[in-house]
C-alpha positions as a Markdown table, in Angstrom:
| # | Residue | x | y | z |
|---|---|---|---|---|
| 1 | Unk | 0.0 | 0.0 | 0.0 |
| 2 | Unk | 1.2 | 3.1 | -0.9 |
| 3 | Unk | 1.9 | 5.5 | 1.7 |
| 4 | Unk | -0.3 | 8.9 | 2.0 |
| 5 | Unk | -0.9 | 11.4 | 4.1 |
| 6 | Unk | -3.2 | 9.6 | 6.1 |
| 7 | Unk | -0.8 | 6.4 | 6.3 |
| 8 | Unk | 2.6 | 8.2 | 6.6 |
| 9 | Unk | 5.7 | 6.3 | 6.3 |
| 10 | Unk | 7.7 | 8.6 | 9.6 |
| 11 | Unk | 5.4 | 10.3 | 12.0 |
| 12 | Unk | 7.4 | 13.9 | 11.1 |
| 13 | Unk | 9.3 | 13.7 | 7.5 |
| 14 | Unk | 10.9 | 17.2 | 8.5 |
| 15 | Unk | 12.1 | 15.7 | 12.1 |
| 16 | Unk | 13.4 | 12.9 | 10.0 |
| 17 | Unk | 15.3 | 14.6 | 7.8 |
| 18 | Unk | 16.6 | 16.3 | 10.6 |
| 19 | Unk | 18.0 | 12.4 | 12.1 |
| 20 | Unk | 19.1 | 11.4 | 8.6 |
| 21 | Unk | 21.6 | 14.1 | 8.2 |
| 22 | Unk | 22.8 | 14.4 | 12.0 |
| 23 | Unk | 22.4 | 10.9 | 13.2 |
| 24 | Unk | 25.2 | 8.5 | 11.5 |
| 25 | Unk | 28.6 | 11.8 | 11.3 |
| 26 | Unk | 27.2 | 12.4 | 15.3 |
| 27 | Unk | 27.2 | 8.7 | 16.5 |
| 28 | Unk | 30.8 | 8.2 | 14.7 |
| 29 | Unk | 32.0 | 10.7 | 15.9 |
| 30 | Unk | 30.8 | 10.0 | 19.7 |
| 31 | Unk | 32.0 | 6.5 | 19.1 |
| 32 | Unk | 35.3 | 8.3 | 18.1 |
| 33 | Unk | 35.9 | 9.8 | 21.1 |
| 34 | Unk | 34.6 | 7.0 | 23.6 |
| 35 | Unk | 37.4 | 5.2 | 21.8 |
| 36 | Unk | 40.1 | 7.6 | 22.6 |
| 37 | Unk | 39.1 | 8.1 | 26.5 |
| 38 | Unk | 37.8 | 4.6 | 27.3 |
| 39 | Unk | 39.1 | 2.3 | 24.5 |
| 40 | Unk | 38.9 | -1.2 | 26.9 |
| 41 | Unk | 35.3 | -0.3 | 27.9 |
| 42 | Unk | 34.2 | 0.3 | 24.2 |
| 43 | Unk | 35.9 | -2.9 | 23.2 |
| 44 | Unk | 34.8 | -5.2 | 25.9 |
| 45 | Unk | 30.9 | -3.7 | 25.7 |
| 46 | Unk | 30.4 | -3.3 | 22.7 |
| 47 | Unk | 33.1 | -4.6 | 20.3 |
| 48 | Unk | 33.7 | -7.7 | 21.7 |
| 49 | Unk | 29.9 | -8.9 | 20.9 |
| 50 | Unk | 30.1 | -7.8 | 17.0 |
| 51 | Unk | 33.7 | -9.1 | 16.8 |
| 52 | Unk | 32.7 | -12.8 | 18.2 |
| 53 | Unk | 29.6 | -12.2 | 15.7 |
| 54 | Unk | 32.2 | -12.1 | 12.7 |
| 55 | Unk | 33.7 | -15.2 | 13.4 |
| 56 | Unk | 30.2 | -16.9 | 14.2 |
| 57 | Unk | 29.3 | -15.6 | 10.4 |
| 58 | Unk | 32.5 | -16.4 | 8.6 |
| 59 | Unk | 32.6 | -19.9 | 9.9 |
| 60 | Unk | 28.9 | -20.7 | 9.1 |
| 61 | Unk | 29.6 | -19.5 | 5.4 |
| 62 | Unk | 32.7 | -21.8 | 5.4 |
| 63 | Unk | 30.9 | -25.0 | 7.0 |
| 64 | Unk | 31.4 | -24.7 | 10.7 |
| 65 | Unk | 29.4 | -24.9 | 13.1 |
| 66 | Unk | 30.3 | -22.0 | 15.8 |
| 67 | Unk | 28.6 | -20.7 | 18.9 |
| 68 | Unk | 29.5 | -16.6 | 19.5 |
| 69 | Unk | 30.0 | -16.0 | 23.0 |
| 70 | Unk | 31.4 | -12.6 | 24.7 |
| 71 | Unk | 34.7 | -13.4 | 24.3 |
| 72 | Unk | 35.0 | -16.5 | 22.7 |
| 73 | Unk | 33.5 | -18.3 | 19.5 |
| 74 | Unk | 33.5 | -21.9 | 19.8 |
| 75 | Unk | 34.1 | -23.4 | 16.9 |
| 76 | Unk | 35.1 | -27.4 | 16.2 |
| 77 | Unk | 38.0 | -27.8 | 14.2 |
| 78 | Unk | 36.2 | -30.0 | 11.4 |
| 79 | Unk | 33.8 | -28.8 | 9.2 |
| 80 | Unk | 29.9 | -29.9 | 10.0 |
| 81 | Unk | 26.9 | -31.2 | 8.2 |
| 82 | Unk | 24.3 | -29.8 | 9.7 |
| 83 | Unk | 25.6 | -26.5 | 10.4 |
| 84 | Unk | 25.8 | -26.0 | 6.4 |
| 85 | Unk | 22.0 | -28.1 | 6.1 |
| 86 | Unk | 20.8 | -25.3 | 8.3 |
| 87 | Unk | 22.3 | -22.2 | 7.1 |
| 88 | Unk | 21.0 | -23.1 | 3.6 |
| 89 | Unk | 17.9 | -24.0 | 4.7 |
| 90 | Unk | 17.4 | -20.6 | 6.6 |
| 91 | Unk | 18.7 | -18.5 | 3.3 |
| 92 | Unk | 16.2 | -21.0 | 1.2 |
| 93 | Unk | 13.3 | -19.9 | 3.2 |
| 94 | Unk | 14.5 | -16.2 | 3.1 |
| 95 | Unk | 14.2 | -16.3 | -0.7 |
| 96 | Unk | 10.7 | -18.1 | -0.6 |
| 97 | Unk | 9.1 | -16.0 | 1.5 |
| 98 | Unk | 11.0 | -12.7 | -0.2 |
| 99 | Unk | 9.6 | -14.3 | -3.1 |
| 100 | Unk | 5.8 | -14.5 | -2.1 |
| 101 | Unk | 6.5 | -10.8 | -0.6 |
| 102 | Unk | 7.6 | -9.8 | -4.2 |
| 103 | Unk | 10.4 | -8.5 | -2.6 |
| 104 | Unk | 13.2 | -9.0 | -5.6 |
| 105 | Unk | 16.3 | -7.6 | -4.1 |
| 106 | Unk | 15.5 | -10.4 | -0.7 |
| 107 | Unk | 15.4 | -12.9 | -3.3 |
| 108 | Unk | 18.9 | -11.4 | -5.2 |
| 109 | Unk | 20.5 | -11.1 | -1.9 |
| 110 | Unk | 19.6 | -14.7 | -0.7 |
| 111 | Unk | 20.5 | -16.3 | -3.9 |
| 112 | Unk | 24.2 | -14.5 | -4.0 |
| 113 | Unk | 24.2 | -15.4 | 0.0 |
| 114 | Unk | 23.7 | -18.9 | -1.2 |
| 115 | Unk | 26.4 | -19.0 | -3.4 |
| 116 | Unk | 28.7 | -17.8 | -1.2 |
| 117 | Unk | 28.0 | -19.9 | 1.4 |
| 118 | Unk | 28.5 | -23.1 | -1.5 |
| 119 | Unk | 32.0 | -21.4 | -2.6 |
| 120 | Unk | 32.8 | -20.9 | 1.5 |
| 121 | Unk | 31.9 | -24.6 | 2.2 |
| 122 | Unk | 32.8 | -26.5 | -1.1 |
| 123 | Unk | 35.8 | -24.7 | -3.1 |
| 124 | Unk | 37.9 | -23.8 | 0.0 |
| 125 | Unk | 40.6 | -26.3 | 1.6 |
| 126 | Unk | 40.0 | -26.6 | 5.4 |
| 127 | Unk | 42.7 | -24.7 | 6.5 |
| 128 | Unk | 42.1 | -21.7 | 4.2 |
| 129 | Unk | 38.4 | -22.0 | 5.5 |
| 130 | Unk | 40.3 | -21.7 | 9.2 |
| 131 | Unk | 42.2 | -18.6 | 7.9 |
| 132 | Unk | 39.0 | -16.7 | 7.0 |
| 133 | Unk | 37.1 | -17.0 | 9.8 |
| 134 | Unk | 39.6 | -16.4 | 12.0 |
| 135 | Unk | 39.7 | -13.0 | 10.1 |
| 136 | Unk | 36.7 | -12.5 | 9.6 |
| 137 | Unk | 36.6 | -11.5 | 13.7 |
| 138 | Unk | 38.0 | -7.9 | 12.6 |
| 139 | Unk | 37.1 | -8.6 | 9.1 |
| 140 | Unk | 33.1 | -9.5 | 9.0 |
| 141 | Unk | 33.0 | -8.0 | 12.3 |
| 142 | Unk | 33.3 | -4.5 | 10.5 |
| 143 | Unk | 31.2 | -5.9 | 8.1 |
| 144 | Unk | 28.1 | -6.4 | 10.7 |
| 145 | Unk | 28.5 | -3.1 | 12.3 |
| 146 | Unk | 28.5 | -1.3 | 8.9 |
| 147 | Unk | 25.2 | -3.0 | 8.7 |
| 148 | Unk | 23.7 | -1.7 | 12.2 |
| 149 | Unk | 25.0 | 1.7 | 11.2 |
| 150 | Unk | 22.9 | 1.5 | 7.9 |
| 151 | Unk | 20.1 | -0.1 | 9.3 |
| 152 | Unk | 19.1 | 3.6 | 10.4 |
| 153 | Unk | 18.1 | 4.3 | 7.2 |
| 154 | Unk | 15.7 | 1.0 | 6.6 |
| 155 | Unk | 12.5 | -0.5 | 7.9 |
| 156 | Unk | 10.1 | 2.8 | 8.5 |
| 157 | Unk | 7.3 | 0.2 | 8.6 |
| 158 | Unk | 9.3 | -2.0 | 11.5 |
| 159 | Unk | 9.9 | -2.2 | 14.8 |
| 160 | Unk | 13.6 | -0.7 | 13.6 |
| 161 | Unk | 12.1 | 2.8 | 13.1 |
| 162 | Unk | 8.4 | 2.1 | 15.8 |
| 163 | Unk | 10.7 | 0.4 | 18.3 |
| 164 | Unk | 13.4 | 3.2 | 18.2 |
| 165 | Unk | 15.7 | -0.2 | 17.6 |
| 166 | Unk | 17.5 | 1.7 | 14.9 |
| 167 | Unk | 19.1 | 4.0 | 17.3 |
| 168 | Unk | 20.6 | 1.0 | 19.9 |
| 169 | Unk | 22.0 | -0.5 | 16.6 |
| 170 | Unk | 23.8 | 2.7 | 15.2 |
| 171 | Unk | 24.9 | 3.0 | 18.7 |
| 172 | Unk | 26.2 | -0.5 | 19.0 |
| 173 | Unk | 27.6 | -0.4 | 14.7 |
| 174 | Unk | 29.3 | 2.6 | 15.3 |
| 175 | Unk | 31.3 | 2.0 | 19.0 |
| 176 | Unk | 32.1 | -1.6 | 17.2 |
| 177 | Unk | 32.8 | -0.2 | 14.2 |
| 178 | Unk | 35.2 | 2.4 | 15.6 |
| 179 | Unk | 36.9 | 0.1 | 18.2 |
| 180 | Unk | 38.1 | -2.4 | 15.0 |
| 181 | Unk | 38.6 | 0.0 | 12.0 |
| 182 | Unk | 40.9 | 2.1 | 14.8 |
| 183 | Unk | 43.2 | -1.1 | 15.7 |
| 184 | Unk | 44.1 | -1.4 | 12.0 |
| 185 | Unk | 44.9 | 1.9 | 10.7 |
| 186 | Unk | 46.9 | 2.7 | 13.8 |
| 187 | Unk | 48.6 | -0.6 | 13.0 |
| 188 | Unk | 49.8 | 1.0 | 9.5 |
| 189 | Unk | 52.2 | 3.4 | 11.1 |
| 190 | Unk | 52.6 | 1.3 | 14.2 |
| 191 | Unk | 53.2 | -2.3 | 13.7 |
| 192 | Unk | 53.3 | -2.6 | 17.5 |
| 193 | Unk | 49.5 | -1.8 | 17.7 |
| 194 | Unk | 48.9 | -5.3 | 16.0 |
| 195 | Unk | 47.4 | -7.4 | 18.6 |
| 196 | Unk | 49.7 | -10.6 | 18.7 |
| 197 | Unk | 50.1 | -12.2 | 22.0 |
| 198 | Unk | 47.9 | -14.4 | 23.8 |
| 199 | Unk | 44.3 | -14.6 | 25.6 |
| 200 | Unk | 43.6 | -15.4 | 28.7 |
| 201 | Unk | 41.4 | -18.4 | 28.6 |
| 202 | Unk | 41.0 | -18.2 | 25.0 |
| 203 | Unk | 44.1 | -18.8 | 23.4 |
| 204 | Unk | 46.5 | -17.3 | 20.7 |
| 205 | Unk | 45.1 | -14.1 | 19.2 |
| 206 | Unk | 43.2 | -13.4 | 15.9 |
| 207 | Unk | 46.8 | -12.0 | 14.3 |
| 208 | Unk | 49.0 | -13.8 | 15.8 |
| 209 | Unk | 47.4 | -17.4 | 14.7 |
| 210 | Unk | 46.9 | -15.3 | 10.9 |
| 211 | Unk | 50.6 | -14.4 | 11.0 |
| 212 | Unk | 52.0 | -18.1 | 12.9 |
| 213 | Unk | 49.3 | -20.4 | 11.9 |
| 214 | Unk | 48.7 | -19.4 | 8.3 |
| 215 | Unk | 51.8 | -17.5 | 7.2 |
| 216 | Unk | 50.2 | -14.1 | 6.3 |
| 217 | Unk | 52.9 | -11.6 | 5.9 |
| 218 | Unk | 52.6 | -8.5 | 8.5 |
| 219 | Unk | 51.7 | -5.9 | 5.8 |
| 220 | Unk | 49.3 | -7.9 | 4.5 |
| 221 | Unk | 47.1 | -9.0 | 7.3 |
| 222 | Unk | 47.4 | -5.4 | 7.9 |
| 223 | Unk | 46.3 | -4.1 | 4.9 |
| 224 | Unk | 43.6 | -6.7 | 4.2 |
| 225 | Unk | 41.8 | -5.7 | 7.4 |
| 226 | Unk | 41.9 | -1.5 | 6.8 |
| 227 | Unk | 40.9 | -2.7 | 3.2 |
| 228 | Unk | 37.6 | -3.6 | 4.7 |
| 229 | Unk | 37.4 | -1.2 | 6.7 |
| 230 | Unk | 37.3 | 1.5 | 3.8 |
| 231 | Unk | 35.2 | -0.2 | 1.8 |
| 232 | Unk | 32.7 | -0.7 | 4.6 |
| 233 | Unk | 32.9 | 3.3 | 5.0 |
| 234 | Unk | 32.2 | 3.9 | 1.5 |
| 235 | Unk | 29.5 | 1.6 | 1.1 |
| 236 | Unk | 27.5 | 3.5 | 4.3 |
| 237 | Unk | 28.3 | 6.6 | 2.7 |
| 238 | Unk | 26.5 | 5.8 | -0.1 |
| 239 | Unk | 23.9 | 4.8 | 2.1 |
| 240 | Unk | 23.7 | 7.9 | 4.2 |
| 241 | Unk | 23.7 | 10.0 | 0.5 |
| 242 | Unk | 20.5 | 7.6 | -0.6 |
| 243 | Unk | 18.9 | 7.9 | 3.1 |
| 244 | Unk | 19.5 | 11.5 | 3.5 |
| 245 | Unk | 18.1 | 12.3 | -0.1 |
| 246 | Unk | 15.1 | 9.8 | 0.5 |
| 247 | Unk | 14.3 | 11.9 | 3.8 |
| 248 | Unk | 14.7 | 15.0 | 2.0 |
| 249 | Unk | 12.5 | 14.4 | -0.6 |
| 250 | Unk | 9.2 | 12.5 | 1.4 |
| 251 | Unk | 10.1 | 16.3 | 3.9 |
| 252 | Unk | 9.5 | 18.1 | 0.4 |
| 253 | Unk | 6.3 | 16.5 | -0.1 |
| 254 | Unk | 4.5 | 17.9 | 3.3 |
């Protein structure tokens, strides 16, 4: 149905225009500077979570099965049957039900989701599939909170805008976001800011299994990870350009 003035998408299109434009730069930049005067509390509240998240999500498109915990995915150290069973059964019924919804880019996004979960499970060796989710803590961890950070900009009709749930998960995208993306590009000038060492009940750490484990080279692994980081940042700016002109032109129409 389309919306009208009767059924309005946003309960104030000028007061949302208003979130649009200030909501994302403001959150970054308070993310920005709880990093800088509290940078274990940011990491262990709310980075920790999305980072544990990106290992969870890595290894089920690889064929793990992983439980994320707050500090510690579990993960077996052979690949699983069901977990890959499930996974594809869950993007199958996404792209049924996007389907009956006539929602085409669902059914796009579940289709290339299923392809590269078949590529992740079937075309990588076992120990390459080891390598990328243990990147893809920092890696897809970025990835995720790029996606709570854009998920402002979605959902008008859902509980994301009705609940107010958009703004916990800007909150949470951007403090994650910010707590990762800052390790790695301080890590370009500083190579002692790479976190090699050990964990406390957990084991060796993300880099330092990358660089003794799997023979990444130091630049690399470096690079790779701010990589992802920049694309991640250009990707939500072209959200925040498509949600800020979306806003500005349903605040024309009042």
């Amino acid at each position: 149905m389309a919306a009208t003035f009767e059924d309005p998408v946003v309960e104030d299109p000028a007061l949302e225009l208003k979130f649009c434009i200030a909501a994302l730069p403001a959150m970054l930049l308070l993310a920005l500077l709880f990093h800088f005067l509290t940078p274990g509390v940011q990491r262990i509240a709310l980075g920790m979570p999305v980072h544990e998240l990106g290992h969870a999500v890595s290894a089920w498109f690889t064929g793990f099965w992983a439980i994320p915990t707050l500090w510690k995915t579990i993960i077996p150290e052979e690949r699983s049957f069901i977990a890959p069973v499930l996974l594809a059964g869950a993007l199958g019924w996404m792209i049924v039900a996007a389907w009956r919804a006539e929602k085409t880019y669902l059914v796009v996004l579940g289709v290339v989701l299923l392809v590269v979960q078949a590529v992740g499970t079937f075309a990588l060796r076992e120990d390459k599939a080891v390598a990328i989710y243990t990147f893809g803590g920092d890696g897809i961890g970025m990835v995720l909170a790029t996606l709570l950070m854009a998920s402002f900009f979605f959902g008008k009709r859902s509980q994301l805008y009705k609940g107010s749930l958009r703004w916990g998960f800007l909150a949470i995208g951007a403090a994650a976001f910010v707590d990762m993306f800052a390790t790695w590009t301080t890590a370009l000038y500083d190579p002692y800011a790479i976190p090699i060492g050990e964990i406390e009940g957990v084991g060796l750490s993300d880099a330092a299994r990358l660089l003794g484990e799997h023979l990444w080279e130091q630049r690399a692994l470096v690079r790779r990870f701010v990589t992802v980081g920049v694309l991640c940042l250009i990707a939500l700016a072209l959200v925040y350009a498509w949600g800020v002109r979306l806003a500005w032109k349903k605040a024309r129409e009042i």
